[in-house]
N, C-alpha and C positions, 0 to 999 in steps of 0.2 A: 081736533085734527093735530097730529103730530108736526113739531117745527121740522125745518129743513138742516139736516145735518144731525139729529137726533134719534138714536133706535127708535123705531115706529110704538116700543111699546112703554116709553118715557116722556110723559110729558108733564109740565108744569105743575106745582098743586093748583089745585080748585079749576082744573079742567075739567070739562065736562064728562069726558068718559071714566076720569077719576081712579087709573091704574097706579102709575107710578107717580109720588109727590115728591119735588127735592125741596128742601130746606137746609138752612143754612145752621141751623141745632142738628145737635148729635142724635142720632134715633137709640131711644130707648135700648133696645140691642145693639149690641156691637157685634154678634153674630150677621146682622143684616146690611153690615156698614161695605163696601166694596170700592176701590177706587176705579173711575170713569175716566179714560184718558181723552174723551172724545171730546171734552169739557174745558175752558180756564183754567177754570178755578175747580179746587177741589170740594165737590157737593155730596151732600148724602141724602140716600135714595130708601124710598121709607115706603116697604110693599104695603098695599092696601090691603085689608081682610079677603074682598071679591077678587085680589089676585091670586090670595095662597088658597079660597077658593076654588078659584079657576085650574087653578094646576097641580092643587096637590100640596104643595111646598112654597116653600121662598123662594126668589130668584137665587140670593145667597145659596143655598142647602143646594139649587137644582147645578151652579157651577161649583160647589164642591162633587157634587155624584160625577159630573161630567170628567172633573179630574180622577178621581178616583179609578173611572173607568180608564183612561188612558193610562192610567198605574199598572194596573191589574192586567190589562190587555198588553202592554210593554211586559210586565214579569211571564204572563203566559207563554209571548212570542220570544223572550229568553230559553225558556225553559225548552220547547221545542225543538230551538235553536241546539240547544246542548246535548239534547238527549239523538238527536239526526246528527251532530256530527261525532258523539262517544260512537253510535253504533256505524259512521264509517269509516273511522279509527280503528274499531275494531275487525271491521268485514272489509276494508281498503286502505285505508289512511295507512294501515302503520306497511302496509306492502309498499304503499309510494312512498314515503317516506326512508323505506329499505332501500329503493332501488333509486331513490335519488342520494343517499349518502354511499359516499365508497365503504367498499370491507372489503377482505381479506379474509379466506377459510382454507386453512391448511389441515386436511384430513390426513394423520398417517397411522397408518393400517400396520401391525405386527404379528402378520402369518403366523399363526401355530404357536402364538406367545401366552402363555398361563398365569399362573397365580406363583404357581411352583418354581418357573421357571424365572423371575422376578427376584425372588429370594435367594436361587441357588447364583444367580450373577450379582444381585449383592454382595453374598458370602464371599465369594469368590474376588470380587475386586478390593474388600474388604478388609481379607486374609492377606492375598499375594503382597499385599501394598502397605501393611500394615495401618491401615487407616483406623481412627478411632469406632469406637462397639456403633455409636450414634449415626453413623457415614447413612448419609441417601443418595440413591439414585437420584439422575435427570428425572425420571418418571415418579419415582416417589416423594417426590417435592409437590407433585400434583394430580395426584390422586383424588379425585372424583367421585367415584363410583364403580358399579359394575354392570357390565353388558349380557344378556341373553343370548345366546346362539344358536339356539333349533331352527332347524330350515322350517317350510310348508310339509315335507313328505319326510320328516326324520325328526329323533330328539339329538342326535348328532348330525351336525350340519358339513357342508364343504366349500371349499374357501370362493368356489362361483358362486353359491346361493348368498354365504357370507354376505359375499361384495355386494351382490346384489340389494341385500335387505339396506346396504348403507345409501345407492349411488341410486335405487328406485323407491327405497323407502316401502319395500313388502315383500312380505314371507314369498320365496318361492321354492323349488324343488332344487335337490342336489343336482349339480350340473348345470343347470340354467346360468346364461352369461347375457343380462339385462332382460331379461323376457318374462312373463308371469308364466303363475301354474299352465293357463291355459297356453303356453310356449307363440304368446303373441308379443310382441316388442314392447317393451316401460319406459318410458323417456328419462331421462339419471338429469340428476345436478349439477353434472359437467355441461350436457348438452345445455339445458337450461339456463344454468349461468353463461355462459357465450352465446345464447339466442337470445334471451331477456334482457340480461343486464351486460352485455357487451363485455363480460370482461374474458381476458386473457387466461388461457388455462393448459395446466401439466400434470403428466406422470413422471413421476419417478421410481425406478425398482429396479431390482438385481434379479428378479428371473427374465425369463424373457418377456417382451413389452406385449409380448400378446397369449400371456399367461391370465390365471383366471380374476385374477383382484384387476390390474388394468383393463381388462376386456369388458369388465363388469360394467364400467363405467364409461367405457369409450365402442361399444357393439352391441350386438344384440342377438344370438345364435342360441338354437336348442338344445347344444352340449359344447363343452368347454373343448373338448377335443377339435374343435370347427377352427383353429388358430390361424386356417391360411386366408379364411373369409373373416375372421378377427381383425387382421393382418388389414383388408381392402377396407376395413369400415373405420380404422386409425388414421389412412390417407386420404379420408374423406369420399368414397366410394360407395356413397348413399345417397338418402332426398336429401338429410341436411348438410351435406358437404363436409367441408374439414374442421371438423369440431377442435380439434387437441391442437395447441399453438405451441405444443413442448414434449416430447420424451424422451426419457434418456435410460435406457436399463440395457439386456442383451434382447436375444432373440433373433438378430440378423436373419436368419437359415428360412424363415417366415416370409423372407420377401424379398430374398432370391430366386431367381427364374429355376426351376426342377427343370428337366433333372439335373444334376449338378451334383458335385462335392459338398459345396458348399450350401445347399440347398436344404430346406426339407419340407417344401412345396410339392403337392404331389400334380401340378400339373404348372406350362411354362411360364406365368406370366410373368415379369418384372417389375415387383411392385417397389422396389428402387427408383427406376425411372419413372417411376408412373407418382411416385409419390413428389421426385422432382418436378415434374410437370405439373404438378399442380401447385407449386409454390416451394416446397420444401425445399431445406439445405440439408443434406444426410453426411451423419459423420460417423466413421468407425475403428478410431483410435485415441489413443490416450493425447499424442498427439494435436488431432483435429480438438478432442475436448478443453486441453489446454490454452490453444488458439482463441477460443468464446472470446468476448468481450463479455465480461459477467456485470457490466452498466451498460451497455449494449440493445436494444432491441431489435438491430438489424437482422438480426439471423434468423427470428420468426418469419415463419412456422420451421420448425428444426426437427429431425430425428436421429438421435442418433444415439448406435446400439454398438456397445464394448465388447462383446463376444458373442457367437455364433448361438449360440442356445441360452442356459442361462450363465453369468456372471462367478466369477471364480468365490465360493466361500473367503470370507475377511481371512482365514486362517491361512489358506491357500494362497491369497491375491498379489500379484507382483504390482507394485504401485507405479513400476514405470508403463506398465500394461494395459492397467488398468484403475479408473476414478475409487472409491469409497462412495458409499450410501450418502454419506456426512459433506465430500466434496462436490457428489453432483446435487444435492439440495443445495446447498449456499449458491451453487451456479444457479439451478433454476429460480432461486429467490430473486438474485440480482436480476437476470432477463427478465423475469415476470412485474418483479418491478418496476422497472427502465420502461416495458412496454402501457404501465399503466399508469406510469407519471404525473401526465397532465391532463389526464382524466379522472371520469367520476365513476370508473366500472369496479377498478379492485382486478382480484385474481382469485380463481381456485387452483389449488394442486393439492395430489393428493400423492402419496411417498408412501410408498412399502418395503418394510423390511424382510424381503420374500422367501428369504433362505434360513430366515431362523424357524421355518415351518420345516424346509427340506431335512436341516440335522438332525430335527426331532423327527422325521420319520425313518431314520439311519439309525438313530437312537444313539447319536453321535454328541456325547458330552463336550467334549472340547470344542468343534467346532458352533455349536449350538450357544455356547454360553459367548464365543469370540464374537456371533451373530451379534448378539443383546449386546454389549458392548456399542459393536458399530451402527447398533439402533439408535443407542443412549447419545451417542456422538451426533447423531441427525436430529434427535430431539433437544440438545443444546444448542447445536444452529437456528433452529426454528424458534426457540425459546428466545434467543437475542434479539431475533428478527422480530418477534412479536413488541420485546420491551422499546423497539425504537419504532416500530408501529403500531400503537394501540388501539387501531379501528382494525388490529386482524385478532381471528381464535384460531388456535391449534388444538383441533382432536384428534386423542391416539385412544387406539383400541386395534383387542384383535379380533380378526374374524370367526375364529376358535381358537382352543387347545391342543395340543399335539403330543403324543405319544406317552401318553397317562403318565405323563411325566411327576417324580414324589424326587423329594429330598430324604432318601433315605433308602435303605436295602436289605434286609434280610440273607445274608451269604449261607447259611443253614441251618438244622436244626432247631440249634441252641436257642434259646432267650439273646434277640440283636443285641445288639449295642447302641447306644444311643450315642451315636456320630455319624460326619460324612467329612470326607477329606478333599480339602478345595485347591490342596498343593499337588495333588494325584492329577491335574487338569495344566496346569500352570506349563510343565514340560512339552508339552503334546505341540510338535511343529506342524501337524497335517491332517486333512479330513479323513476319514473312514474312505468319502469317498475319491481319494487323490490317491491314497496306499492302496487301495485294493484295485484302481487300476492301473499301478504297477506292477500289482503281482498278478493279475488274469492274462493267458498265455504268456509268459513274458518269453518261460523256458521249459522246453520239457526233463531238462536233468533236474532230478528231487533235492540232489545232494547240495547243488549249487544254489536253490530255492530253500532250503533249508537254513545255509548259512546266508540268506539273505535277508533271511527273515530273525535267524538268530541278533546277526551283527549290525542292520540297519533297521527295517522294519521296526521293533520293537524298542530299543535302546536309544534310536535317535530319530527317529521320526514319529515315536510314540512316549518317549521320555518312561518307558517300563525297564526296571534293570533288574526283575528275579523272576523275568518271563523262565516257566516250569518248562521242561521236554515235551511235556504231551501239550502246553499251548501251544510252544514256536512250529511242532510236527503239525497239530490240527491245520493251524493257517497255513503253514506253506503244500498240504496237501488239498486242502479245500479249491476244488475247481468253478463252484456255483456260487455267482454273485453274491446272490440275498444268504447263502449259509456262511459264507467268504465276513460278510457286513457285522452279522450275529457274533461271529468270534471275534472281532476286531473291537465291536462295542462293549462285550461281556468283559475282555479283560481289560477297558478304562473304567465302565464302571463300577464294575462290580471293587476296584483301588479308590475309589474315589466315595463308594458306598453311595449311586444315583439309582433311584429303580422307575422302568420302564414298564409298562401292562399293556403297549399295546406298539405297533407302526405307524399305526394308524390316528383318528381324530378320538376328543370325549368330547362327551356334553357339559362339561363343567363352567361355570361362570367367567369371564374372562373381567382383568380391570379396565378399566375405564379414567382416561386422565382428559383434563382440556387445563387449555393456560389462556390467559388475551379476553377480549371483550363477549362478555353475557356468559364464562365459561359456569357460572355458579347455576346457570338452568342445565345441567349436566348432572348434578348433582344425584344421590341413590343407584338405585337398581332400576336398568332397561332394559325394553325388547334392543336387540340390536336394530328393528325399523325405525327406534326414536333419534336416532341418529342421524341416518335422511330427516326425519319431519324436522331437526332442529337446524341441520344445514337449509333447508327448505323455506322456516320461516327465518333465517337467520337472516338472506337473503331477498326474500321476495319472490320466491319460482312458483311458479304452475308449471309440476308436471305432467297433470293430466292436456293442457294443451302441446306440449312434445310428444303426448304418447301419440293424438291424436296425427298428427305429421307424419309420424314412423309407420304408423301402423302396417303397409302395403311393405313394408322393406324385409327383402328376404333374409331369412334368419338359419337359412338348412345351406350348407356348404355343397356346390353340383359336385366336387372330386372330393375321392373317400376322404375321412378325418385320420389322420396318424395316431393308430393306438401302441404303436411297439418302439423300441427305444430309439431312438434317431444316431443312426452308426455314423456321423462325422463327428464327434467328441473325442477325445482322450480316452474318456470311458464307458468301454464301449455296449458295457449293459448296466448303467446306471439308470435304477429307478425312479431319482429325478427326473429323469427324458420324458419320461410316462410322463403326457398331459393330462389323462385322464385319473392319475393318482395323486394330486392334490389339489 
């Protein structure tokens, strides 16, 4: 019988059941020696034959297996372990992980900006300036890659579908402003990051604020031309309410009560007051922009629009008038900032440089290159901003190309010349479209349009001094805008040796730059949708749950869309007006 305080299957030698014997000699193995804490002293325990009969083994061997197994069974349940949490690292982990770390994504978009047009504004700031052969742009400091731009229904795209592909992240059709093929609403990266990840968010741009790159991202309508219902989905005139906590470009005329002067609302409502009503402070002067507190978050949610339609070309702009691309970024950096301080959301905004698309459909050299310029200037603000922030990225790209724009021109016949002249641009005080509408009806004496055109037009507003008879006669008798525009552009570039193939858009590759955190996954050749998917995961969004929220929200304008030039400008048949041409 087993003593009392003794495992039932250890008892004395020369017991009668005759399992376990201790003795006070060392047992022949020392494989079967174990220490007994249950005991004095320390005994050794000497299995019997009929025990490792009994079981197989030693007691020794059967508490080595027992460890063994809780070895093996611990590395299993490691491994497990690793392999369930790698895959929700990768299926969730790294999205929490997103959306609990603050960032910063500053997309800006460069309308109608090329490959060509890059080099001919190097050239050009290069020369005038005399800088050394080696001079880089802001942009060519961080070059990337390059972006794809075919829509869903073309291999030449337009600047709604563009946007679209960045702010929904998929091919759609020319004209669609945030909606798929099937013209049912996409939920953007704007809406998302302010519904997901709380944070604060703006446009910035120089055409109107409810032109086709901002609309793209902040609406949702079946043609770009829908700008007055663009207009209601900016002030939060939807299911998700006031998405945009910032804009600042032109476009006023959009959300003014029609009919009006001032207007170009085709029916009355005032979405001025209506966008006050719903929180907003609206400003619309140079003025009021001044005023900002740029550490400030008080004036969130803000809109506020510089000029009536879009934004005066840089070349044009009266500075007491009017902000620059480069002054109202650092403004919206500061507020976006200041509002997201002491939080964990961050900010999106997204900044277009909108008019360097419209010169290039003027085919307007001077002004187009002063564009890039004051793009360059907005991408050095962004660029400081980033190096004193380094949980933000800055992507630029454009939506297309614009106006088969070459560095270079063929004037006739002959074998060209290999050059182009970047001092031919340097005199030029005025856009294409600021002179030409000075000169539509001004007057109907020829003779006094004549020397108008001799003695100002040309010589000092166009910096040309051996304008020919038959150029200064063409233009001063030309009465049609678009034939008016052709002659104006013919004789800066054809002095400057730029060629033009088209008004319109190409399909050409556009570049690709990002600066700030993770920009090295940018890197190669994209579809322009990789763009969304990298803001997408940059962040943490699911867009498919904003699509699903939108989807009921109406996207078709009840009062017609405005396709003809909108007569309260300056000028008064400017093809910029046209919403629907670019």
């Amino acid at each position: 019988m087993a003593q009392a305080g003794v495992p039932y299957a250890a008892v004395p030698r020369g017991s009668s059941d005759g399992r376990v014997h201790f003795s006070d000699e060392v047992h022949e193995s020392d494989a079967d020696v174990e220490d007994n804490g249950l005991f004095e002293h320390r005994e050794t325990m000497e299995v019997a034959d009929n025990d490792t009969l009994y079981y197989g083994m030693s007691l020794g061997t059967r508490r080595r297996m027992r460890k063994g197994r809780v070895f093996w069974a611990t590395v299993v349940c490691l491994v497990v372990v690793s392999v369930v949490g790698i895959f929700w690292l990768y299926f969730d982990g790294i999205n929490w992980m997103q959306r609990s770390k603050k960032r910063n994504v500053i997309l800006m978009v460069s309308d109608g900006f090329g490959p060509a047009s890059e080099t001919m504004a190097r050239n050009f700031v290069q020369q005038v300036h005399g800088l050394p052969v080696g001079y880089q742009s802001p942009l060519d400091e961080i070059l990337v890659g390059s972006s794809r731009t075919r829509s869903s229904d073309s291999l030449v795209t337009d600047s709604a579908a563009g946007a679209t592909a960045f702010s929904c992240r998929m091919k759609s059709y020319n004209g669609a402003i945030g909606v798929d093929p099937e013209r049912m609403p996409c939920g953007t990266v704007l809406e998302a990051a302010k519904l997901q990840r709380n944070m604060a968010t703006g446009l910035v741009v120089t055409s109107r604020i409810t032109h086709a790159t901002p609309g793209a991202f902040s609406a949702h309508v079946t043609h770009r031309d829908m700008e007055d219902l663009i207009a209601e989905y900016q002030i939060g005139n939807y299911s998700l309410g006031p998405m945009v906590d910032l804009m600042f470009g032109g476009g006023r005329c959009h959300f003014e009560a029609g009919p009006h002067v001032n207007s170009c609302r085709t029916d009355a409502r005032d979405l001025l007051s209506e966008a006050r009503a719903n929180g907003f402070r609206t400003l619309d002067s140079r003025s009021d922009f001044d005023a900002l507190d740029a550490n400030s978050a008080q004036s969130l949610p803000l809109l506020g629009t510089f000029a009536a339609s879009h934004m005066d070309y840089e070349i044009d702009r009266d500075p007491k008038q009017q902000p620059s691309l480069a002054e109202m970024t650092n403004k919206a950096l500061g507020i976006l900032s200041a509002a997201t301080k002491n939080t964990n959301s961050g900010f999106f905004l997204m900044v277009e440089g909108s008019r360097i698309d419209m010169a290039a459909h003027t085919n307007d050299p001077a002004a187009h290159v002063r564009e890039i310029v004051a793009y360059w200037d907005a991408i050095s603000a962004v660029r400081a901003y980033v190096d004193a922030n380094p949980d933000t990225v800055l992507i630029s790209v454009s939506d297309h190309e614009t106006g088969g724009f070459s560095v270079a021109k063929q004037l006739g016949p002959e074998y060209p010349e290999y050059l182009w002249n970047p001092f031919a641009l340097e005199p030029v005080k005025h856009s294409i479209e600021y002179v030409s509408s000075k000169l539509l009806g001004q007057t109907t004496d020829s003779a006094k349009q004549y020397e108008f055109v001799r003695d100002t037009v040309f010589p000092k507003w166009m910096g040309i001094k051996d304008a020919s008879h038959k150029e200064i006669l063409a233009v001063a008798q030309e009465a049609n805008s678009v034939q008016l525009r052709q002659l104006l552009s013919t004789a800066i570039s054809d002095r400057a040796q730029l060629g033009w193939a088209t008004h319109g858009h190409s399909a050409v590759d556009v570049n690709l730059y990002a600066y700030g955190k993770d920009a090295h996954l940018l890197r190669g050749s994209h579809e322009n949708t990789d763009i969304g998917d990298f803001i997408v995961q940059a962040l943490g969004l699911n867009l498919e749950l904003i699509t699903s929220l939108i989807k009921n929200d109406k996207v078709v304008q009840d009062t017609p869309a405005i396709k003809q030039a909108w007569m309260g400008r300056r000028d008064l048949d400017a093809p910029e007006h046209h919403p629907h041409m670019h």
